[in-house]
TIDO-244948 format. One record per residue: x, y, z of N, C-alpha, C in turn. Coordinates in steps of 0.02 Angstrom, whole numbers, padded with zeros to 5 digits, always signed. Each point is the difference from the previous one (the first is absolute). Layout:
XYZXYZXYZ...
This chain:
+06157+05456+08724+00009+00024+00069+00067+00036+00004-00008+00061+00041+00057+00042-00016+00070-00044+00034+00076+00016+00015+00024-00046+00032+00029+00030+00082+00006-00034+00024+00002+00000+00089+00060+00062+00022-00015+00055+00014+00071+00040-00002+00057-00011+00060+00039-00018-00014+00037-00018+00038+00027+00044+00052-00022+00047-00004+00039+00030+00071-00057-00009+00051-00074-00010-00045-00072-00034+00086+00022-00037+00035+00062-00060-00020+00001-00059+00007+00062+00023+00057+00055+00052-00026+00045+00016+00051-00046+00036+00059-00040+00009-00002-00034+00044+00033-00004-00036+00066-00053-00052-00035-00042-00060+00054+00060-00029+00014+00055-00016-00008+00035-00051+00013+00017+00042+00077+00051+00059-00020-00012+00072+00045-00062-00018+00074-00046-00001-00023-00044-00012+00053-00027-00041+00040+00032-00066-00034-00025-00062+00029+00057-00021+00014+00064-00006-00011+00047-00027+00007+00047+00044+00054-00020+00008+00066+00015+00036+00040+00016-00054+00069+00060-00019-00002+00032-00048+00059-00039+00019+00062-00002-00031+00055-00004+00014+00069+00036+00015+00033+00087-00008-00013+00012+00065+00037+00018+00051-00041-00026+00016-00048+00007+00077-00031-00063+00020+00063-00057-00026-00017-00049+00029+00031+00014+00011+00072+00035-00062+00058+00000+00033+00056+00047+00040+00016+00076+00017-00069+00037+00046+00043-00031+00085-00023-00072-00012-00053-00005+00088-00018-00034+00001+00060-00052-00043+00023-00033-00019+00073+00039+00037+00049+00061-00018+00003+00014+00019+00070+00031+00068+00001+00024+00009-00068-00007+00092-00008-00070+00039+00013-00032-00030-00026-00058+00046+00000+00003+00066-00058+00033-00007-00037-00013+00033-00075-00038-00029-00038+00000+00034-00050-00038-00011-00064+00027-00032-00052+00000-00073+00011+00027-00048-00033+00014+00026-00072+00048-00027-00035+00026+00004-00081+00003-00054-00034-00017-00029-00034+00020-00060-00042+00026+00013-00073+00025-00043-00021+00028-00036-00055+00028-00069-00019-00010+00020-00094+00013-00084-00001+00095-00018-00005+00020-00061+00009+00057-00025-00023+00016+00025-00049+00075+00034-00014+00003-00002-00097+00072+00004+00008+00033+00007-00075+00063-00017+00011+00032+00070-00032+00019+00035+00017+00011+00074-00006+00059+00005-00068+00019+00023-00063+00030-00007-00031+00013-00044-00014-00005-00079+00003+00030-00049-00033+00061-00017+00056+00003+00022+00049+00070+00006+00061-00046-00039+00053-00038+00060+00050-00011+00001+00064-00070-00042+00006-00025-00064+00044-00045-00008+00006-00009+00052+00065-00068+00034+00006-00011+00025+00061-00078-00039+00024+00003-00002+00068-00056-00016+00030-00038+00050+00053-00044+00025-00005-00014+00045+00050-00023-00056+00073+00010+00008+00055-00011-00019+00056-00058+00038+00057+00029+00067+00014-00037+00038+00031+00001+00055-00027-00061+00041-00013+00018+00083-00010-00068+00020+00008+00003+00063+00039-00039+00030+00021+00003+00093-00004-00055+00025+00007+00013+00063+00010-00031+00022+00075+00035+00041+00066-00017+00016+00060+00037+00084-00002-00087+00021+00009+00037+00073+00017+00056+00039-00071+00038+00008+00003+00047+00062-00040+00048-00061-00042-00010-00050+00037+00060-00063-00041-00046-00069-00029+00051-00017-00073-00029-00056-00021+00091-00046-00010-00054-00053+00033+00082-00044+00020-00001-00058-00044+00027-00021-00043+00008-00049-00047+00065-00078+00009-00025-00059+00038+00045-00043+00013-00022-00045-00066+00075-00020-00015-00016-00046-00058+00064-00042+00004-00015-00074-00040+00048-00064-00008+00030+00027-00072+00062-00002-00010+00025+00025-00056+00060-00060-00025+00004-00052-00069+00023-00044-00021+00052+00023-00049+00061-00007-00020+00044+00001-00058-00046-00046-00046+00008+00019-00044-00050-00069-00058+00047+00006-00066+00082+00018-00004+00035+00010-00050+00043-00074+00014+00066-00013-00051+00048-00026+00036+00074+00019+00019-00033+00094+00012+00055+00053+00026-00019+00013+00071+00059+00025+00044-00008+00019+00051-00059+00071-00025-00035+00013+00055-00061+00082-00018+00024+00032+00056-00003+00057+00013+00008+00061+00045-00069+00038+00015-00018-00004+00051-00076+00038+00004+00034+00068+00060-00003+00043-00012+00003+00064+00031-00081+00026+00029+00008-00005+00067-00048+00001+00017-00032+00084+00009+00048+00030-00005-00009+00097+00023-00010+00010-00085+00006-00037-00043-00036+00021-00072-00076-00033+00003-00011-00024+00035-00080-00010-00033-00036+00041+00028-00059+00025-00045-00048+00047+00015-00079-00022-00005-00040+00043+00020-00065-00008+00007-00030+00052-00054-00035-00026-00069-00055+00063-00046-00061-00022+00026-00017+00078+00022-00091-00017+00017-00053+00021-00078-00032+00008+00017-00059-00021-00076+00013+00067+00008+00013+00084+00007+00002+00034-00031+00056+00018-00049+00061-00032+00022+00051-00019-00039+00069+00013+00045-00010+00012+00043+00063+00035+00052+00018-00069+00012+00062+00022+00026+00039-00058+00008+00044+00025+00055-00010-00054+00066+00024+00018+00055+00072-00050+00023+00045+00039+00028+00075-00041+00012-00026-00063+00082+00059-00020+00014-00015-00051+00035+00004+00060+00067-00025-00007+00051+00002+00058+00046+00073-00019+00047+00025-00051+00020+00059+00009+00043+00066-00007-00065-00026-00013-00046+00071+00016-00052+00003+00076-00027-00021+00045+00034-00009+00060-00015+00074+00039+00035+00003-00032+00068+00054+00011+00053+00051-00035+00018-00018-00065-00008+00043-00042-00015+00001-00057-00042+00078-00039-00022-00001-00028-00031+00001-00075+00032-00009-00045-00044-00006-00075+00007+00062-00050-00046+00019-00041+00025+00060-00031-00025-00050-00061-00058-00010+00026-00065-00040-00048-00052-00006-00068+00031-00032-00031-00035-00007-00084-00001+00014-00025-00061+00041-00062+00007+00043-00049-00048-00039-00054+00000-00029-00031-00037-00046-00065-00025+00056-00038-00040+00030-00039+00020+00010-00054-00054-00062-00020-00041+00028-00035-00071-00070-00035-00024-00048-00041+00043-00065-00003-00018-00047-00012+00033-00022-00017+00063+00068+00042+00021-00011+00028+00089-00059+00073+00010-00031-00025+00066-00046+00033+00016-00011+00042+00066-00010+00060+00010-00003+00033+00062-00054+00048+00017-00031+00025+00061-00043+00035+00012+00030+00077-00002-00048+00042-00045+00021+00069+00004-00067+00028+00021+00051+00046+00043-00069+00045+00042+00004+00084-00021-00044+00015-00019+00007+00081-00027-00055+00050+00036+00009+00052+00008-00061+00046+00033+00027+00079-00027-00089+00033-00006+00011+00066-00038-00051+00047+00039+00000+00055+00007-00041+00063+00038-00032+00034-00064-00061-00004+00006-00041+00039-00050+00012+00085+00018+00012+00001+00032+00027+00084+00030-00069+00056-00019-00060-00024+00033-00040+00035-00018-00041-00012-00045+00009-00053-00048-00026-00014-00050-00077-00041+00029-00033-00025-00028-00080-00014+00006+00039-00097+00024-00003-00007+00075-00008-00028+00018-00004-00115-00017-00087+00043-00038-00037-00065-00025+00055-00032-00074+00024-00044+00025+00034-00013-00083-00049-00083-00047-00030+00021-00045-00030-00036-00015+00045-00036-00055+00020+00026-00020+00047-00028-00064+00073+00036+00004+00063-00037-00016+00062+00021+00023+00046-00051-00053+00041+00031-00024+00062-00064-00038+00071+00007+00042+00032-00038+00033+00063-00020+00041+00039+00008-00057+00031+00036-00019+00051+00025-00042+00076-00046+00024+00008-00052-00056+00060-00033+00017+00049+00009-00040+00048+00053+00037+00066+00038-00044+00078-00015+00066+00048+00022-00040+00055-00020+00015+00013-00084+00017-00004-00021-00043+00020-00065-00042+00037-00043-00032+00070-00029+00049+00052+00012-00067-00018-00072-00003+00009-00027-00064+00034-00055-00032+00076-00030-00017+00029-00048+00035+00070-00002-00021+00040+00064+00029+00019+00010-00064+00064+00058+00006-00030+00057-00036-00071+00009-00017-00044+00047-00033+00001+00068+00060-00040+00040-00049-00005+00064+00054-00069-00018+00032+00002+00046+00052-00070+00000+00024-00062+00026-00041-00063-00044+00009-00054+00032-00033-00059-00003-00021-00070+00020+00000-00072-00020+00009+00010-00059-00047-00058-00030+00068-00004-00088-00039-00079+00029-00008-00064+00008+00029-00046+00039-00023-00037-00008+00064-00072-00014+00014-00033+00051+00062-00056-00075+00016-00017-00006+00055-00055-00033+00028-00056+00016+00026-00073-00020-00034-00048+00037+00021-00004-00029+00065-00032+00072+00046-00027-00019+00074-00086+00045+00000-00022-00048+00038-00094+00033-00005-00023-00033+00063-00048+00050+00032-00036-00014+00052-00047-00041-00029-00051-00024+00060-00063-00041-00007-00030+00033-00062-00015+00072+00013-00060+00061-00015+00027-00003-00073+00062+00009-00018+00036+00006-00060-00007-00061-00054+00022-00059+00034-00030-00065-00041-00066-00007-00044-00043+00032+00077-00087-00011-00020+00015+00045-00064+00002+00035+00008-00007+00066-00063+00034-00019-00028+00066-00011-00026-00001-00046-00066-00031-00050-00025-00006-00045+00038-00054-00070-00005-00055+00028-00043-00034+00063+00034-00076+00004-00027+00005+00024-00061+00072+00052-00017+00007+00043-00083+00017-00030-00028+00042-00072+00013+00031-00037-00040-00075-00057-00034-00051-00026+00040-00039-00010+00001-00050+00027-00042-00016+00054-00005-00049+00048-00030+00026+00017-00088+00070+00011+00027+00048-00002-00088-00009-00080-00020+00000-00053+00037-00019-00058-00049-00055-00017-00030-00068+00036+00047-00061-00019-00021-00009+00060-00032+00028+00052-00029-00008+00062-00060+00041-00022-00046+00032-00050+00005+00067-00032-00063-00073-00033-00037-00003-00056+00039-00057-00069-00028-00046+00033-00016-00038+00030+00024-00067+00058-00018+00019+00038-00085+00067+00020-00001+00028+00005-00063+00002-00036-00073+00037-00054+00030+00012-00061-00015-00092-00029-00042-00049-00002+00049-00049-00046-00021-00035+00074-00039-00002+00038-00017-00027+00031-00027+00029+00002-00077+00057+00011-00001+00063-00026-00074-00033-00066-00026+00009-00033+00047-00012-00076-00043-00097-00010-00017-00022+00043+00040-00077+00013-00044-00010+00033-00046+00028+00050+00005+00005+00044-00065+00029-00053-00066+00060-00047+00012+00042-00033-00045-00059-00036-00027-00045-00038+00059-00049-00041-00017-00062+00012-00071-00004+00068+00038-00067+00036-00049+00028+00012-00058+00066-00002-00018+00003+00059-00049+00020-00074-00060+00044-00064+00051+00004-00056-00036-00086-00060-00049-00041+00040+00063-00075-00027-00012-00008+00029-00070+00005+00046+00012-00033+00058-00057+00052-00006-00085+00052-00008+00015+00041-00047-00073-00020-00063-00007-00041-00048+00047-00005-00053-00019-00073-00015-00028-00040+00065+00010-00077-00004-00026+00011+00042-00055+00058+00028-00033+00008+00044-00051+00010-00075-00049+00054-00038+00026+00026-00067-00049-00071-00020-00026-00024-00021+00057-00072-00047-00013-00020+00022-00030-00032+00085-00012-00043+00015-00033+00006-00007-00071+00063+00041-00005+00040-00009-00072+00005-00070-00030+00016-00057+00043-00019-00064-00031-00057-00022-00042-00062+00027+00025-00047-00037-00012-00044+00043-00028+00030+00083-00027-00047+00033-00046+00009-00046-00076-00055+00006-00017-00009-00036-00077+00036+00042-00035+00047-00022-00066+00042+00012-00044-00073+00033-00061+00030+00059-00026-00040+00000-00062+00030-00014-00056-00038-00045-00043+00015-00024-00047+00029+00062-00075+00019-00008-00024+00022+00053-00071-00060-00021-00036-00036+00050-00030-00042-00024-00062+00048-00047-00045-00039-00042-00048+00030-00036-00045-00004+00050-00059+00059-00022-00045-00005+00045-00051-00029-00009-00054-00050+00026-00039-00032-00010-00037+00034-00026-00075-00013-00078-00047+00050-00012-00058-00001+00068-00040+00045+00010-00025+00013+00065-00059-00020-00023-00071-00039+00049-00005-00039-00017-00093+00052-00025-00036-00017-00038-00036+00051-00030-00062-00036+00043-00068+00059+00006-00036+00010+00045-00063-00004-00037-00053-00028+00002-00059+00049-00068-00047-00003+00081-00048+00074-00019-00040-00016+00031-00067-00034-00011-00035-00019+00052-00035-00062-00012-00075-00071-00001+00017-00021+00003+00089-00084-00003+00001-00013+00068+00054
């Protein structure tokens, strides 16, 4: 059996593991809900998504954000960005004009960061999106990408669910066809043994005694 791919599993978790009030504050927006799962962004930042939605021209991204080092972290909030699945990558929209005084985490201190971006025309529907988590310092380090968090609508999930799905049962479909083939081809050496076992040996003629000579007759 092929083995379980693990990002189905981030998937469903993604889909089922959706708090009540994530659900009633995308509710009371009335956008087009976003989810994602928990993860811990570089080995630094746990992030949690809370609410995010897309309404109209803006997708607004609130999230619980943890130090998980045992250094003070710096999260700059006018560095994080939004890549949509064509690959663009959009700035935070009010850190465009103005700036924001960072946030200081002691170790495994935790705070809510709220971010929002303007597709500026762009196609609206965001089915799939990664929260780009940059300007990052560690310690006395410089600032700098810790790496990105997937975000996916309902519509977006399903559709992975089902390809991720369809690639497992074309893996195993793979899979059991190899190990039949392995089967037949192991059958077929093992009726070669047998056969070869149990053909009868031919004997050598015996050799006939050689005339004896005597001198003198």
């Amino acid at each position: 059996m092929a083995a379980r791919n693990p990002l189905l599993g981030a998937l469903l978790v993604a889909t089922v593991a959706i708090s009540a009030a994530s659900l009633g504050g995308c509710g009371r927006h009335r956008g087009e809900p976003l989810y994602a799962s928990t993860v811990v962004v570089g080995e630094t930042v746990l992030v949690r998504v809370k609410h995010a939605y897309v309404k109209g021209d803006k997708v607004v991204v609130k999230t619980f954000m943890q130090n998980k080092t045992d250094k003070p972290v710096t999260i700059d909030r006018d560095a994080i960005a939004l890549k949509l699945s064509d690959g663009s990558v959009i700035p935070r929209a009010s850190g465009r004009t103005t700036r924001h005084e960072p946030y200081v985490l002691a170790p495994g201190e935790g705070r809510d960061v709220h971010v929002d971006f303007r597709l500026d025309g762009r196609q609206a529907s965001v089915d799939h999106a990664d929260l780009v988590i940059d300007g990052v310092s560690v310690g006395d380090d410089m600032p700098r990408l810790l790496g990105e968090v997937a975000l996916a609508s309902r519509h977006g999930i399903r559709r992975n669910v089902a390809a991720l799905s369809q690639a497992e049962r074309d893996a195993a479909s793979e899979e059991t066809e190899a190990d039949e083939a392995e089967e037949v081809e192991s059958d077929a050496e093992a009726e070669a043994e047998a056969d070869s076992a149990t053909e009868p040996v031919e004997e050598a003629p015996a050799e006939e005694p050689a005339e004896e000579w005597q001198i003198g007759r």
